[in-house]
C-alpha positions as CSV (number, residue, x, y, z in Angstrom):
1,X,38.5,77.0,-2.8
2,X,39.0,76.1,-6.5
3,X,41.1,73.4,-7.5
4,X,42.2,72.2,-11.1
5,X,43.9,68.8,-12.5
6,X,44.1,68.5,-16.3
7,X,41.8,71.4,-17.4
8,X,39.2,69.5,-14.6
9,X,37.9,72.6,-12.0
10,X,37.0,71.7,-9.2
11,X,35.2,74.3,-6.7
12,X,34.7,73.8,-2.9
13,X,32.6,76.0,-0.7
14,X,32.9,76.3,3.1
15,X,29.4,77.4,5.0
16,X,29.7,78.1,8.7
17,X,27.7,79.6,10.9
18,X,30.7,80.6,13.5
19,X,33.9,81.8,11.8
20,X,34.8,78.4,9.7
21,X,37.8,77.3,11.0
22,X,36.6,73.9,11.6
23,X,35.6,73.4,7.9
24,X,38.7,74.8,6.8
25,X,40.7,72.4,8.7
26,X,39.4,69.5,8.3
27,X,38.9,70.2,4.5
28,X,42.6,71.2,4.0
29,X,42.9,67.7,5.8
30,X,41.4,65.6,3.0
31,X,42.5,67.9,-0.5
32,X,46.5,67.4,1.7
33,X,46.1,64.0,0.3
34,X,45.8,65.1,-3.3
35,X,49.5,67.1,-3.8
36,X,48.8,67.5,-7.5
37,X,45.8,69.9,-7.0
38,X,46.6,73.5,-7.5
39,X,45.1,75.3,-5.2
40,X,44.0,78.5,-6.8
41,X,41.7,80.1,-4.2
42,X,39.7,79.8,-0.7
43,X,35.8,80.6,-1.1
44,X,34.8,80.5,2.5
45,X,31.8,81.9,3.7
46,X,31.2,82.7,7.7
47,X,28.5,83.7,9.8
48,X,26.1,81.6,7.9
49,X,22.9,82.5,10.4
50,X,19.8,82.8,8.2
51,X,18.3,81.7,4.8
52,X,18.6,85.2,3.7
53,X,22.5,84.6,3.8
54,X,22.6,80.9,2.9
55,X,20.6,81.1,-0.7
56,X,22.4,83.2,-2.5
57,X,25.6,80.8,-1.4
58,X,24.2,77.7,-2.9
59,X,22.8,79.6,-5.7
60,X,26.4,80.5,-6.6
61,X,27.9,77.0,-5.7
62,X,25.4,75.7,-8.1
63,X,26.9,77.8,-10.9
64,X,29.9,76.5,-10.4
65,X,28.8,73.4,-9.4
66,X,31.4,73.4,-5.6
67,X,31.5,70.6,-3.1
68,X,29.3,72.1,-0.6
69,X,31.2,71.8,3.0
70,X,28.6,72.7,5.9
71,X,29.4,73.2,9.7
72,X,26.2,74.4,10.9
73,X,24.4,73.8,14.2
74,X,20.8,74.9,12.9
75,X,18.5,72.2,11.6
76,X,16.5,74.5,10.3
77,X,19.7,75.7,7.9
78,X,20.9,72.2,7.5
79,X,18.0,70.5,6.3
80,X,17.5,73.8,3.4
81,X,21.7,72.7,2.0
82,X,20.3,69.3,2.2
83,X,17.3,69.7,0.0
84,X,18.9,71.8,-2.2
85,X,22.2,69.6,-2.4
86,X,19.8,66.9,-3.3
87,X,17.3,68.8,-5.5
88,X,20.4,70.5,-8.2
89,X,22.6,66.9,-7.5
90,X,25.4,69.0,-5.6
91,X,27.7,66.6,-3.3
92,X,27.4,67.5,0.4
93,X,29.5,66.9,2.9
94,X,28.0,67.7,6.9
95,X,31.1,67.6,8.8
96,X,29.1,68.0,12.2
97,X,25.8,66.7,12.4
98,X,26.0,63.2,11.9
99,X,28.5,63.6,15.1
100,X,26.0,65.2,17.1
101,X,23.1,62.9,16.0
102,X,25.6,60.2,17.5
103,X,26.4,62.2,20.8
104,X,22.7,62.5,21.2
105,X,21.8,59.1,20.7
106,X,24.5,57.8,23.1
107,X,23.8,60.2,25.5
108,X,19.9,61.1,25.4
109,X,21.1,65.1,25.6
110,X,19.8,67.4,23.0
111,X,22.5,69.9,22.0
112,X,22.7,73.4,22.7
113,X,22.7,74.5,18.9
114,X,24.1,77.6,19.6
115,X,26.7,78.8,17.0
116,X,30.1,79.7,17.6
117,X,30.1,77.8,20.9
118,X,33.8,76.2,20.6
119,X,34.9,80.1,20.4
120,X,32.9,81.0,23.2
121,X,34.5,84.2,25.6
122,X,34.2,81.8,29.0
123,X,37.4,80.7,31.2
124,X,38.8,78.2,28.5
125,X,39.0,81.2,26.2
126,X,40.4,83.7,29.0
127,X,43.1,80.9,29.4
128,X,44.0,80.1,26.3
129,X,44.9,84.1,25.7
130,X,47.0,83.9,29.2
131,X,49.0,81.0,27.7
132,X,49.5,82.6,24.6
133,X,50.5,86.0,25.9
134,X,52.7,84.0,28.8
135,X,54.3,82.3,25.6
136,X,55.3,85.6,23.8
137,X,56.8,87.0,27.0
138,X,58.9,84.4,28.4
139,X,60.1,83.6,24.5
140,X,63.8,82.8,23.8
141,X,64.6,82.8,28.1
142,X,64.0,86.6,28.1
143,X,63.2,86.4,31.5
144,X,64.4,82.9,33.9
145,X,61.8,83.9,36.3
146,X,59.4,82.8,33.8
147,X,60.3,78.7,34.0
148,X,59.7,79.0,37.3
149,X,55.8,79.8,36.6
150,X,55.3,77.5,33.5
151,X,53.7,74.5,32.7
152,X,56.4,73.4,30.1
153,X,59.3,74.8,29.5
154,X,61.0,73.1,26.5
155,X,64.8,73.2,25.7
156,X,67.2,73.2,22.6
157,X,69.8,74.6,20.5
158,X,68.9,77.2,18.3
159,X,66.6,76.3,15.3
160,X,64.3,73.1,16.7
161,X,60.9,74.6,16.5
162,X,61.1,75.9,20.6
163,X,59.1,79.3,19.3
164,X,56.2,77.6,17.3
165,X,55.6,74.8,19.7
166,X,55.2,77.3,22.6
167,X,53.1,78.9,20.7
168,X,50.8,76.0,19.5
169,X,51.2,74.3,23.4
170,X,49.5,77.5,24.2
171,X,46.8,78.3,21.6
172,X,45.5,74.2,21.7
173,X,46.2,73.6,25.1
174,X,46.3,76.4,27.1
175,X,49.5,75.4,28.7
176,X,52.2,78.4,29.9
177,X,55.1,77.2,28.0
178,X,58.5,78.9,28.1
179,X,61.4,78.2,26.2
180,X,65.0,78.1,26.5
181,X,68.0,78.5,23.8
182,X,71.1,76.3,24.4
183,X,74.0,77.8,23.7
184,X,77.7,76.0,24.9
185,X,79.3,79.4,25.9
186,X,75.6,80.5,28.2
187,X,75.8,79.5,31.4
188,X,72.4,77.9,32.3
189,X,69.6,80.1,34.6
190,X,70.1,78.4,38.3
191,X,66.0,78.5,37.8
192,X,65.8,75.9,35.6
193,X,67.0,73.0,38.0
194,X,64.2,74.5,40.2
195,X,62.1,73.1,37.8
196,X,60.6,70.2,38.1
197,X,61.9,67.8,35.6
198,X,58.5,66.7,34.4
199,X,58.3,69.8,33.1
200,X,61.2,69.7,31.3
201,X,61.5,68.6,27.8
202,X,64.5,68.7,25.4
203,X,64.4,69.2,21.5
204,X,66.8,67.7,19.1
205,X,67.6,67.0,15.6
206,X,70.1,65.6,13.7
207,X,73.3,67.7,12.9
208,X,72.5,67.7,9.2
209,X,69.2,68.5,9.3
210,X,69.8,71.6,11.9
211,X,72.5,72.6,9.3
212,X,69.9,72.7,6.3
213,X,67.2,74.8,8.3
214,X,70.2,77.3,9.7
215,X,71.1,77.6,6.1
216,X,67.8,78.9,5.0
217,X,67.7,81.3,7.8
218,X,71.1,82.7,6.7
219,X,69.8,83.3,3.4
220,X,66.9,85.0,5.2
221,X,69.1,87.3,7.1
222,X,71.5,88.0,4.3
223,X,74.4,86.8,6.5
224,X,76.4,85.3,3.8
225,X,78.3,82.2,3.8
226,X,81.1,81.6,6.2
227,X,78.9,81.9,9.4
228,X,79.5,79.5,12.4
229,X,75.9,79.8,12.4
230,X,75.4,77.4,9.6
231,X,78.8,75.3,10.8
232,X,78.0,71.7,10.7
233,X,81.3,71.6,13.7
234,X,79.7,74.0,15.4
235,X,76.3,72.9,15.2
236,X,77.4,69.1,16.3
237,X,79.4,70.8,19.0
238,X,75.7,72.5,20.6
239,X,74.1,69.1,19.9
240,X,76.6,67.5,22.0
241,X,76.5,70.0,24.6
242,X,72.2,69.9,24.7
243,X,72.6,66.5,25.3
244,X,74.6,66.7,27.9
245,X,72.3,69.1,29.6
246,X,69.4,66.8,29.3
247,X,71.4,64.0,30.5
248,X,72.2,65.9,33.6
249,X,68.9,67.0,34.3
250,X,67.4,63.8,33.7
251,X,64.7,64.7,31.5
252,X,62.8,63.6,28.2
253,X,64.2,64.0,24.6
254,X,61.6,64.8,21.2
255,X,63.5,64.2,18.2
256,X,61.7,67.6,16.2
257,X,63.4,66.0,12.9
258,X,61.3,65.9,9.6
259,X,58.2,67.0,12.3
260,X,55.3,68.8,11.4
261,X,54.3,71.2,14.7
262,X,51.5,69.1,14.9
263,X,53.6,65.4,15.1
264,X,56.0,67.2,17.3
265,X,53.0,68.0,19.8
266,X,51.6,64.4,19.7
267,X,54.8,63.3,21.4
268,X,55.6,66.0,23.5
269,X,51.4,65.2,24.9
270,X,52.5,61.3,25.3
271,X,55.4,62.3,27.6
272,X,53.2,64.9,29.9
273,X,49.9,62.1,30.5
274,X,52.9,59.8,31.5
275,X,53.5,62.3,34.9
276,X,49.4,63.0,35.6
């Protein structure tokens, strides 16, 4: 990934030994806090397994003298970045074995070092595929026998993130999540107060802020202006009537407003380890 500020480059390399998504994330976690980087291009580099592979890499982050951003599980592999980090005065960053150093200490277990092990084929990842494929099937209330089988099923008007939040629930946490579109002129699936209301979670946003996203998606779908869609009336209107719903079936409300995915999902968590 190169980066430049005021003529300044700045180059960042990614070596994994699985497929680097854990470097990826957490560097895009740290250069989020520097907004005025450009970001011109992603130099990621998986499947990192043998020295063969790995010297060439530093060879060419020395050229362009990178930030050299390791998640390897091999010693062996860590200890040659080290050394040659050290040796050209490259910076280094480890992102997982000072963890696992501490892991060992505190438990006196020696870890597996086999790479690729969080993306492992064993139940976890069997489920994780059921949830997301469960996800994608019972999207939008295509199907009301679907809430009946779900972990989650989260409700709202149209436009408060009830696609993408199914989607993550089930990719990061392997839970069935179906979702359900309020609409004031739909009458409501007598399957969802079979549900039990701690799996019930309602979405909401303010009027305006619905508005501004409904706007965008307009534009999107070349509808023109004049569309109830986009109504502020309307929209407080199917606000009024979510809330309503939620108040008669007694369930939680996330406020979705000015959320990331990721904030939205912190809450939504909080509000299911309240019912284990």
């Amino acid at each position: 990934m190169k980066a430049s500020q005021e003529g300044s480059p700045l180059a960042i390399f990614m070596i994994s030994d699985s497929v680097g998504a854990t470097a990826q994330k957490v560097t895009q976690a740290g250069l989020a806090q520097y907004p005025q980087l450009a970001i011109d291009e992603i130099r990621r580099f998986p499947f990192v397994r043998d020295s063969q592979t790995l010297i060439p890499i530093l060879e060419d982050a020395l050229k362009e003298q990178a930030i050299v951003i390791t998640t390897l599980v091999s010693d062996q592999l860590n200890q040659m970045v080290e050394e040659f980090c050290t040796l050209h005065g490259l910076d280094h960053v480890d992102y997982i074995s000072p963890l696992m150093r501490i892991i060992s200490r505190r438990t006196q277990l020696k870890p597996t070092r086999q790479s690729g092990s969080i993306h492992a084929m064993n139940k976890n990842y069997f489920d994780r595929v059921d949830a997301i494929e469960f996800a994608v099937k019972f999207d939008d209330g295509r199907s009301p026998r679907g809430f009946l089988e779900s972990d989650l099923v989260l409700l709202g008007v149209s436009r408060t993130s009830k696609t993408p939040l199914s989607i993550y629930l089930a990719n990061n946490n392997s839970l069935k999540v179906s979702n359900l579109p309020l609409v004031p002129e739909i009458t409501l699936p007598k399957e969802i107060f079979q549900v039990p209301k701690e799996k019930l979670i309602g979405l909401i946003a303010s009027p305006r802020y619905i508005m501004r996203i409904r706007q965008e998606r307009v534009k999107v779908l070349g509808l023109g202006q004049g569309s109830a869609y986009d109504d502020l009336s309307r929209i407080k209107s199917e606000l009024l009537y979510a809330q309503k719903i939620y108040d008669q079936l007694g369930i939680p409300v996330v406020n979705i407003e000015n959320k990331s995915i990721e904030e939205t999902v912190v809450h939504i968590e909080a509000i299911l380890n309240q019912y284990q």
